[in-house]
N, C-alpha and C positions, 0 to 999 in steps of 0.2 A: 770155653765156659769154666774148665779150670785154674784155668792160668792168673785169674786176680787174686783169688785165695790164695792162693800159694805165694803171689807177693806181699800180700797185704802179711801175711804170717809171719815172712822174712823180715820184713820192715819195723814189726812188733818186735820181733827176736833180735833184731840187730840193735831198735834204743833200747831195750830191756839190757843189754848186754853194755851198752854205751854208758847210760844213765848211773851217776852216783849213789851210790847207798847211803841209807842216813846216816851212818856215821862217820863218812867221806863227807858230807852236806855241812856236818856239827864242827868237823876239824873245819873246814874254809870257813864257815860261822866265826868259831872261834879264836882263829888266827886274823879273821878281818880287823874282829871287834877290840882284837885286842891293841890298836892302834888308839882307839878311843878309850884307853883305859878301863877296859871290861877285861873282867877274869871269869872262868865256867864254873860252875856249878853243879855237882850232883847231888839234886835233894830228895831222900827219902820220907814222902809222904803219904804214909799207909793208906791204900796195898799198891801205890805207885812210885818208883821214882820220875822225878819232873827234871828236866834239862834246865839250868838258865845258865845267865849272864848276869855279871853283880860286877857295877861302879858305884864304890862305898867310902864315903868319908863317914868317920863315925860321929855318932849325935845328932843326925841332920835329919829331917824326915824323910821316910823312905820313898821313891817313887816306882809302882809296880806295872809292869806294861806286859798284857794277858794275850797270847797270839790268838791269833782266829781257830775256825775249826782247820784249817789247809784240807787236807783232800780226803775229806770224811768218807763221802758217799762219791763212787765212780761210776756213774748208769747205771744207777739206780741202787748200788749195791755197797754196802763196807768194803773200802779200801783195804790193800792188806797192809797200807802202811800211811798214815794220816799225816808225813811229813811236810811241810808245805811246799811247796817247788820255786814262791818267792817270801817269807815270816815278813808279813807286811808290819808288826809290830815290833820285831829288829829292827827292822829301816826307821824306824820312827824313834825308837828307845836310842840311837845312836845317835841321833840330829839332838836328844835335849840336853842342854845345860848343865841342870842340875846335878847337884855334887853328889850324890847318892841317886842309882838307878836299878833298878834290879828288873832282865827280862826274864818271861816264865813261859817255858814252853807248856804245852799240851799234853794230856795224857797220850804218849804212843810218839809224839814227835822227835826225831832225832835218838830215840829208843827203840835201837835194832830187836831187843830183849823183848820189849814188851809190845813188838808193832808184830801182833799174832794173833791168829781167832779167837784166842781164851778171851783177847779182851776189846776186838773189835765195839763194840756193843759203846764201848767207854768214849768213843769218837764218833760213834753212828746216832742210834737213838737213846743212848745213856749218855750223851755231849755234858749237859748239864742235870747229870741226878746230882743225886745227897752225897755220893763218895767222891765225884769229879769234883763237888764245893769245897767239901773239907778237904780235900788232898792239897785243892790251891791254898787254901786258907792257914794247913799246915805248913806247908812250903814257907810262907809269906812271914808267917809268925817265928818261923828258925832263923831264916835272915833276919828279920825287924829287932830279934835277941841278939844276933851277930855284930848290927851295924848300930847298934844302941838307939835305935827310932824309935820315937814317942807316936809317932802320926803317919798315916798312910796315906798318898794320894795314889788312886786306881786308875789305868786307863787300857782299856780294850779294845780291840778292833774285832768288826763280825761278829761272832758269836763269841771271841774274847769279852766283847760289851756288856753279851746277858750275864758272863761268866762275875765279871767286876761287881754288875749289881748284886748279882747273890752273895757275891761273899764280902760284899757291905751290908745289905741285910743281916747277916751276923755276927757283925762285929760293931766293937761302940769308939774305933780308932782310926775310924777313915774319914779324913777330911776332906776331900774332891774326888766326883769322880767325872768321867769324861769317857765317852765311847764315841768310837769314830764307824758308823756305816753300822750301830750296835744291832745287834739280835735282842729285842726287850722284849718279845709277844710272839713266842715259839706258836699258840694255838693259834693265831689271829695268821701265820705268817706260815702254816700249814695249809690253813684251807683257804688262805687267800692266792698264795704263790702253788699249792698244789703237789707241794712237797714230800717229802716221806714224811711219816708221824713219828712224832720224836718221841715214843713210849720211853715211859722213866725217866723223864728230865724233867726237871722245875723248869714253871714257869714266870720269869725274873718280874711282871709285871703285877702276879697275883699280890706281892708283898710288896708293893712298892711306896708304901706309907712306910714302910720299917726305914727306907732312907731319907724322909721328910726330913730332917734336921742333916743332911750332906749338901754343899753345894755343890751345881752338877753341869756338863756341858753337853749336849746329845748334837754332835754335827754327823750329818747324813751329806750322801750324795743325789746334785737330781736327778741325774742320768743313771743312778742306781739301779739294775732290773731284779737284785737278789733281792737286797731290803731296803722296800720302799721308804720313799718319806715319812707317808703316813704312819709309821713303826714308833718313829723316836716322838710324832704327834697324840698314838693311844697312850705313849708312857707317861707323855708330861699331863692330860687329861685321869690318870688314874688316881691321881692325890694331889694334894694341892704342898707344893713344895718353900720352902723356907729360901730356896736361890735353885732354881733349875730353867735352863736355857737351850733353846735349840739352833741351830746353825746350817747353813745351807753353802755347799763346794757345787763348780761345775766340775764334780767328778762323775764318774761308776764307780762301781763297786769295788774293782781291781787299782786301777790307775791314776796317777796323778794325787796321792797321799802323800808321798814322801816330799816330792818338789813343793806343794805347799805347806808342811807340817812345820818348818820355822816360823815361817807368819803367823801360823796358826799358833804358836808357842809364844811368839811375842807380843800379838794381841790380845790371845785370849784365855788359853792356857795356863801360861805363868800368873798375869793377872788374879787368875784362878784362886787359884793355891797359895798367893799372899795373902787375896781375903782371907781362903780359908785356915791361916799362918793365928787365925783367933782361936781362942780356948774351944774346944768342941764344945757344943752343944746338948744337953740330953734328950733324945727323942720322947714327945709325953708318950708317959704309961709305958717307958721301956725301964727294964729292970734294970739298976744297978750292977 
């Protein structure tokens, strides 16, 4: 009756021991990407530095691809390292076109330094506060000075997706956004999927008039078991949108993004982002 502990133990100690550290993850990241013309990134954006990837022609509008949570919570608990084991929004940021692309890690992802208890909370139930918006929003706004872009198009996956809508909610420079499989209704997708409570996170749908003048794509999967259809359904039902669309993959959650993410880019995607290639729009009753 002791002898399964004791392997089960070894077995932990052995991949614990096997498995690459995020900063061994970030170098093969970064050494991949750099085939496709991606160069790394370290951005300090108070009290965070953020990981990316930047394919930059300059003048050209930016395109910014938001990774998911990766592995926030593990049974039930804050991870002690939120790296993702596959950045489903790298794979995706590498397949587009566009001459200017900028990937954005997570707070803690590929951040040996900062993947520690002090700031667990910033990937657990503070995913999406007020410091994780502006961090990304500052990030976004150092490069979009760098590569001289006038306009932003957003795109998230997972909770990358609630991430994209809040930080077009504040801002009057995003032209498209797009979330694939998105987190939009943390409350709805707590006590519906039974989740932990995401104390201190916005919740990306409360404010979802602030993006009525963005055009938008919300594709889901239907085999999805994390976030349902119904998700990117209560989003587009919260306001009555100026161009917002939803879109159905036979994927899940995890699987089969990447192999279809060209098509998806060539039908519907890019399409996108040339309408939205028009003068922005002002949101009524938003300030100046």
């Amino acid at each position: 009756m002791f002898r399964l502990p004791l392997i089960w133990a070894l077995a932990v100690l052995l991949l614990t021991a096997c498995a690459p550290s995020a900063a061994q993850r970030w170098a093969d990241e970064v050494q991949r990407s750099y085939a496709r013309g991606f160069r790394p990134l370290d951005l300090y954006a108070p009290p965070f530095h953020l990981s990316g990837l930047l394919k930059g022609q300059k003048n050209s509008d930016l395109v910014v691809y938001l990774e998911g949570d990766g592995r926030a919570i593990i049974h039930g608990q804050p991870s002690s390292d939120p790296t993702p084991r596959e950045a489903q929004s790298l794979q995706l940021a590498l397949l587009d076109p566009d001459p200017c692309v900028l990937y954005l890690a997570r707070v803690g992802q590929f951040q040996p330094n900062y993947a520690n208890r002090d700031n667990e909370a910033y990937w657990s139930d503070k995913r999406l506060s007020e410091e994780v918006v502006a961090a990304a929003s500052s990030a976004i706004e150092q490069v979009k000075i760098m590569v001289g872009a006038a306009r932003l198009h957003l795109i998230g996956y997972s909770g990358g997706g609630g991430l994209a809508v809040l930080v077009a909610e504040r801002r009057l420079d995003v032209a498209s956004i797009v979330t694939v499989a998105g987190l939009l209704d943390t409350d709805w997708w707590v006590q519906n999927r039974g989740w932990r409570p995401l104390d201190g996170s916005l919740n990306p749908i409360k404010e979802a008039w602030a993006t009525s003048f963005v055009p938008q794509l919300h594709i889901f999967g239907q085999k999805d078991q994390i976030i349902p259809s119904e998700m990117s359904a209560r989003f587009l039902r919260a306001a009555k949108f100026t161009k917002i669309d939803r879109l159905a993959q036979n994927n899940d959650h995890y699987s089969g993004w990447t192999k279809a993410w060209p098509d998806l880019l060539a039908k519907y995607v890019m399409p996108l982002r040339k309408e939205a290639s028009q003068p922005l729009k002002q949101a009524a009753g938003s300030p100046l």
